[in-house]
C-alpha positions in Angstrom: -22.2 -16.4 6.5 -18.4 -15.9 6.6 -16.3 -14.1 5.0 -13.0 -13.6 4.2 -11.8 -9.7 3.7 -9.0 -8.3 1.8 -7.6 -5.8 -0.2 -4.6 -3.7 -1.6 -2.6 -6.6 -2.8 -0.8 -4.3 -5.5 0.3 -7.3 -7.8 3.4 -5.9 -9.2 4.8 -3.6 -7.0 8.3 -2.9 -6.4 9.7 -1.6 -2.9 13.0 0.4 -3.7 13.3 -1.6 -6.7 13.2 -4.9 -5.5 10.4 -7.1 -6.9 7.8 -8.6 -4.7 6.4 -10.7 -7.1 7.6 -13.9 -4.9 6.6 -12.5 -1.3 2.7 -11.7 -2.9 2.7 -15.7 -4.3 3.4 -16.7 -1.4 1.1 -14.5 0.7 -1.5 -15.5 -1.6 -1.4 -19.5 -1.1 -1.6 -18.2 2.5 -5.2 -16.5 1.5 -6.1 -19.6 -0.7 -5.9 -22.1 2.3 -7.8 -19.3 4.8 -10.4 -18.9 2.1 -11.4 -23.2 2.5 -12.8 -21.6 5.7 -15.4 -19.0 4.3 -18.2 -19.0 2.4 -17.0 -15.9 -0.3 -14.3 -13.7 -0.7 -14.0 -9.6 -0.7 -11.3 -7.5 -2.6 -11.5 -4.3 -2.0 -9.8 -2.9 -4.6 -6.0 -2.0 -5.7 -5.7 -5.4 -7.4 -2.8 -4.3 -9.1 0.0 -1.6 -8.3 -0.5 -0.2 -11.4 -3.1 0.5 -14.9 -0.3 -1.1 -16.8 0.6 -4.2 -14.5 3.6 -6.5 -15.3 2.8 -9.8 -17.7 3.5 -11.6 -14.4 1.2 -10.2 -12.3 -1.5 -10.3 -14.6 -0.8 -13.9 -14.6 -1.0 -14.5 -10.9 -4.0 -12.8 -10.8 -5.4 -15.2 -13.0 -4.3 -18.1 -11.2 -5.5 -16.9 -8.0 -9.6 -16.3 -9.5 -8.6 -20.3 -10.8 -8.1 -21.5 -7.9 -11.5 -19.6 -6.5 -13.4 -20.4 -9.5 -12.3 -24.3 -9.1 -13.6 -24.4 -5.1 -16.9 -22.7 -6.6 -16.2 -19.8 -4.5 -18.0 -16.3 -4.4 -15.4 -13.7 -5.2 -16.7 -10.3 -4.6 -14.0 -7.3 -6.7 -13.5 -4.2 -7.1 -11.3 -1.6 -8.8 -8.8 0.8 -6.2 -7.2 3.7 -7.0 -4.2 2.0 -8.9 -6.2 -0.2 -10.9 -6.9 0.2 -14.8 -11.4 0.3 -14.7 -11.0 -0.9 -18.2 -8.7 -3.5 -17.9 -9.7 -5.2 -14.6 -13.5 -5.0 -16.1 -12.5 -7.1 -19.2 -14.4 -10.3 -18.7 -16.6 -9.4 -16.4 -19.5 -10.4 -17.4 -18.0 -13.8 -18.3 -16.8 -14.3 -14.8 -19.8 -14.2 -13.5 -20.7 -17.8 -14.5 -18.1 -19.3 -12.3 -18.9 -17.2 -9.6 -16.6 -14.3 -10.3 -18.1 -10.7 -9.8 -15.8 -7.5 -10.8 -17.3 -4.4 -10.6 -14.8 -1.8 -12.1 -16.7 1.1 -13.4 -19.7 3.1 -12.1 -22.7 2.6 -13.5 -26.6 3.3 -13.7 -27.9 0.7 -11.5 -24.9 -0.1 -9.5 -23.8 -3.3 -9.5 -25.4 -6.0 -6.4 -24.6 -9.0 -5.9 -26.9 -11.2 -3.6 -25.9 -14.7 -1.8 -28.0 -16.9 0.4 -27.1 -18.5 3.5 -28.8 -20.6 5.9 -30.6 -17.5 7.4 -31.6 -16.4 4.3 -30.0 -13.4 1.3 -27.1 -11.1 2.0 -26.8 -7.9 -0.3 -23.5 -6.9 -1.3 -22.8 -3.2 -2.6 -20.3 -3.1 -4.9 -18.7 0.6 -5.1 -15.5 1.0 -7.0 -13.3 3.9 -6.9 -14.4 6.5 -9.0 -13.7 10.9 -8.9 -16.6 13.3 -8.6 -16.4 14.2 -12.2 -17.5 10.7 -13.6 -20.7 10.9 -11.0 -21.6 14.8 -12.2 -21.0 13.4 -16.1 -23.2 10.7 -15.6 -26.0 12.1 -12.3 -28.2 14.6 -11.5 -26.0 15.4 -8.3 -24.4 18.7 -7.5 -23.3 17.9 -3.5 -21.5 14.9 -2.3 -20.6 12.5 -5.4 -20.0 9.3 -2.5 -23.0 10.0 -0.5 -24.8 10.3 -3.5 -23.7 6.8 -5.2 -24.0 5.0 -1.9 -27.4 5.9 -1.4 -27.8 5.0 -4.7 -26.6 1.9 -4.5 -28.7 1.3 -0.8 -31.7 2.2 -2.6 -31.7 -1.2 -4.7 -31.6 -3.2 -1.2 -35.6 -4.4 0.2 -35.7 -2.9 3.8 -34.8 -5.6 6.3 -32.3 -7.4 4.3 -28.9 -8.1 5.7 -26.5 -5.5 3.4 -22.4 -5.2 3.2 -20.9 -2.5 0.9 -17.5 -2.8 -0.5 -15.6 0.1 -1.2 -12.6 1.3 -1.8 -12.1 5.4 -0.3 -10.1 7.4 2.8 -12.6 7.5 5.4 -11.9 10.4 8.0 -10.0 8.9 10.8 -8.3 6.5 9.1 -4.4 6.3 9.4 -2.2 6.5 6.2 1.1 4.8 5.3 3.9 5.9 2.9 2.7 3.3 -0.1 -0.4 4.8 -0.3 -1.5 7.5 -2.8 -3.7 10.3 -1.5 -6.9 11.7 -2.4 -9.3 8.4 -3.3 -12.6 8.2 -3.2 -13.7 10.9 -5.0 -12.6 13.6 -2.0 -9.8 13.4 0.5 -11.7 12.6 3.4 -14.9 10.5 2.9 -17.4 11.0 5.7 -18.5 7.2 7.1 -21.5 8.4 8.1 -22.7 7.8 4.2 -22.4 4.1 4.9 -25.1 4.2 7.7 -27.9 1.2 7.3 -25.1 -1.4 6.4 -24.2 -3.9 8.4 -21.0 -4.7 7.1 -18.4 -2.2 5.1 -15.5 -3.9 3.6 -13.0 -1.1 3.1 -10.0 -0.9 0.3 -7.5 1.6 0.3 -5.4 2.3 3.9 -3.0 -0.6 4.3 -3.2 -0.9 8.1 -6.2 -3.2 9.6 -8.2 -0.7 11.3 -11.3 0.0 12.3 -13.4 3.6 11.7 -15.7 4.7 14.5 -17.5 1.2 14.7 -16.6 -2.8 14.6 -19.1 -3.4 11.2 -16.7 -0.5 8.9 -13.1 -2.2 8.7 -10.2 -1.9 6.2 -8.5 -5.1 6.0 -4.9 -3.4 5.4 -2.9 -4.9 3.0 -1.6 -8.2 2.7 2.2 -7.2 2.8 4.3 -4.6 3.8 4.8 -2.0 1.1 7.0 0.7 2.4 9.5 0.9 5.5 6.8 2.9 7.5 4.7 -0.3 7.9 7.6 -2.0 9.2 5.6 -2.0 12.7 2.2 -3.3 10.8 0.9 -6.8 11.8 -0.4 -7.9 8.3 -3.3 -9.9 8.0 -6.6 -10.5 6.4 -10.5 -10.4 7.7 -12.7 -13.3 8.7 -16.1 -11.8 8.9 -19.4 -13.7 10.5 -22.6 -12.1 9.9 -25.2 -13.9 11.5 -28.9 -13.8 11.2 -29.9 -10.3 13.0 -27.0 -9.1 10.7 -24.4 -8.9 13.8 -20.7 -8.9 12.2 -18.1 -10.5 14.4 -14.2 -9.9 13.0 -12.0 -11.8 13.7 -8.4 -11.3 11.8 -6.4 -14.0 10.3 -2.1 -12.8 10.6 -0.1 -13.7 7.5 3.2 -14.6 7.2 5.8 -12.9 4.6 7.9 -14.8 2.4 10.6 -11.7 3.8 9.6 -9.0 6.3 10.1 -5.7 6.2 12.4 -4.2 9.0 14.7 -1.1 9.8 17.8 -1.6 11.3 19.6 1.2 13.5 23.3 1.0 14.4 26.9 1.5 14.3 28.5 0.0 11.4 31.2 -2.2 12.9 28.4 -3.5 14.6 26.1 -4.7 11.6 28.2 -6.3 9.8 29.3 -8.6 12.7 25.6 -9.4 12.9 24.0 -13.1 12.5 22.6 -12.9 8.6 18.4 -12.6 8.2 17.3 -11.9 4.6 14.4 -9.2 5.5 14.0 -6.2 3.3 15.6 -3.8 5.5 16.5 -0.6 5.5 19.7 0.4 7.5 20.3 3.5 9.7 23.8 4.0 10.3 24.6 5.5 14.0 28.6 6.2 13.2 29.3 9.9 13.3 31.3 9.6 10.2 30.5 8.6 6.1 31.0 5.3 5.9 32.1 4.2 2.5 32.2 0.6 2.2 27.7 -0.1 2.4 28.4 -3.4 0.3 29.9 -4.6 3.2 26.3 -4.8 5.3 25.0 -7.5 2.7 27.2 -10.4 4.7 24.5 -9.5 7.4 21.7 -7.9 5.0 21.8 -9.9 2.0 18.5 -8.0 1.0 18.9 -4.4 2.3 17.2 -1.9 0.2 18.7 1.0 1.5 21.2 2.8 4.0 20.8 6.5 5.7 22.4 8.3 7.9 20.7 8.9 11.5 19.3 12.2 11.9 19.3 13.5 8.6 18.1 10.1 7.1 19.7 10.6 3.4 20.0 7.6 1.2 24.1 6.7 1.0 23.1 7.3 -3.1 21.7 10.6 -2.7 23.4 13.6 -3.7 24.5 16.4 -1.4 22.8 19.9 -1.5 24.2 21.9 -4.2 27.1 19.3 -5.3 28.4 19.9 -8.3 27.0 23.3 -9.2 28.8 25.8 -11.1 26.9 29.0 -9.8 27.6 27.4 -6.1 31.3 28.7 -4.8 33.4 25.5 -4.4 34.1 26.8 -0.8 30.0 26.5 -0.1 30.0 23.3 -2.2 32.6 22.1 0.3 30.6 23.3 3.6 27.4 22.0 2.5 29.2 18.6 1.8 30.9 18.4 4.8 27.7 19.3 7.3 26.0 16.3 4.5 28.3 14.2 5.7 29.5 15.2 9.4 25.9 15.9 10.4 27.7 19.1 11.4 28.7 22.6 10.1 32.5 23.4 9.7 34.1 25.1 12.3 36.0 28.4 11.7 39.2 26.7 11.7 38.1 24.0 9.1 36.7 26.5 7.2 40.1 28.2 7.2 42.1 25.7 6.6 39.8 24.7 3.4 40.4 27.8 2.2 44.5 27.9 2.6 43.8 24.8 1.1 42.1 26.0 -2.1 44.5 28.9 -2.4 47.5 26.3 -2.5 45.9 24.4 -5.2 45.3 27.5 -7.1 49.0 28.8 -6.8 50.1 25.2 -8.0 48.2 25.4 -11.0 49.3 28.9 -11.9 53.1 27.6 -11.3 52.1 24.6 -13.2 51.4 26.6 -16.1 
């Protein structure tokens, strides 16, 4: 059996503002032609960005289980970390006729799915993210809430049967990016050792393709890059072939971005003499001065997201330490600017010529008045 492995698609999210609703349609067609391939499809959670998702990513949702349910495609879900339980479980159980299993919520018998090939059935475990307090609520269990619900979840597989879990959780040894929000799975670190006896594990949550301690427990990574440290990431999604001993062989698919994601270091004069490319970038500026006139990078950067300074790395809209503080002396406003935007402290005799300067500005005013 093959199939095809993905997660974290965050319908809806933004990166520094900008709207990637375009860049995940066209990811997704990407996914729709790789899944004509593979027998049934895994998402492993973090459908949307968000409980509340935009109207518009709802609705490409929608047309993307359309366009599985048409090709009478398995599609395997479950709920992430950013995902409403209650909303993405709506339908469920309506879904299911075309093929379409969501599995949102924990529950009593957790939920299995099981699908034949020509070697016989394959048991999928499907394990949403859920904290320790809704297992204790709802289970006898006062140790480890994940171990717990895996083994509950194993328990309803015959011995011998080929198995695959899919869950969505920070496994220790897993590398993190930026876009991702900490502390999933119940614990911070989730022991993989609890997922011993499947032969698959089709992970959700850590949006760089990786592997944890062996080839058969994978996360997929996310389909796009979502903050500007993934800018090195090769994106892609999983082809998985279990064959009849229950061997996995992975083999990953690379997807191409409607606009990557890139950072961009240099002198200023430099940049904006450079050959347009509309990638989400973010700029570092090299020039030992402020440079006021940022606009000016969009003949090169059309879609920058943001500009910093090298070495201290603050956003060109970010405000200085202590700016504008009345409790702050103006000559310390001054110094903290000036380091801000020098990248260097004042000297002694800046600092005394500042300070001849406010003591002519004072005596003009008194004059004045």
């Amino acid at each position: 059996m093959k199939l095809l492995h993905t997660a974290d698609w965050h319908l809806g999210k933004t990166l520094k503002g900008a709207s990637l609703l375009d860049d995940q349609e066209f990811v997704l067609k990407q996914i729709w032609d790789i899944a004509k391939a593979v027998d049934a499809v895994i998402i492993a959670g973090d459908v949307y960005d968000r409980a509340v998702p935009p109207v518009d990513a709802v609705n490409l949702f929608d047309e993307t289980l359309n366009r599985f349910a048409e090709r009478n495609l398995p599609t395997l879900i479950i709920a992430g970390n950013h995902d409403s339980a209650t909303r993405l479980n709506f339908g469920s159980k309506l879904f299911e006729r075309q093929k379409i299993h969501i599995s949102a919520k924990i529950a009593k018998e957790p939920a299995q799915v099981v699908l034949e090939d020509d070697f016989g059935e394959i048991y999928f475990s499907l394990i949403p993210y859920f904290v320790p307090a809704e297992i204790r609520a709802n289970f006898p269990c006062e140790g480890d809430t994940n171990k717990f619900y895996v083994n509950l979840a194993r328990q309803k597989i015959p011995s011998g049967k080929r198995c695959v879990a899919v869950a969505h959780a920070f496994l220790t040894g897993g590398v993190e990016s930026e876009s991702e929000r900490k502390f999933v799975g119940g614990a911070e670190n989730v022991d993989a050792k609890i997922f011993s006896g499947y032969d698959y594990v089709a992970l959700g949550h850590l949006h760089s393709p990786q592997k944890i301690s062996a080839k058969n427990i994978r996360y997929a990574g996310s389909p796009l890059k979502y903050s500007f440290d993934e800018a090195s990431h090769k994106k892609s999604v999983t082809i998985v072939d279990i064959d009849a001993a229950g061997n996995v062989t992975p083999i990953q698919i690379p997807l191409k971005p409607l606009h990557d994601v890139i950072i961009v270091e240099g002198q200023f004069h430099e940049l904006i003499n450079r050959p347009p490319v509309d990638d989400y970038a973010q700029i570092i500026l090299t020039d030992d001065f402020y440079v006021h006139e940022t606009e000016r990078l969009r003949n090169s950067f059309p879609n920058f997201l943001e500009v910093k300074r090298k070495n201290h790395l603050h956003s060109y809209d970010a405000a200085p330490p202590n700016s504008f503080r009345k409790e702050v002396p103006v000559s310390e406003q001054f110094a903290d600017f000036f380091k801000y935007v020098m990248n260097e402290p004042l000297n002694d005799d800046e600092r005394t010529a500042f300070e001849e300067f406010l003591r002519e500005l004072d005596r003009e005013e008194r004059e004045a008045t």
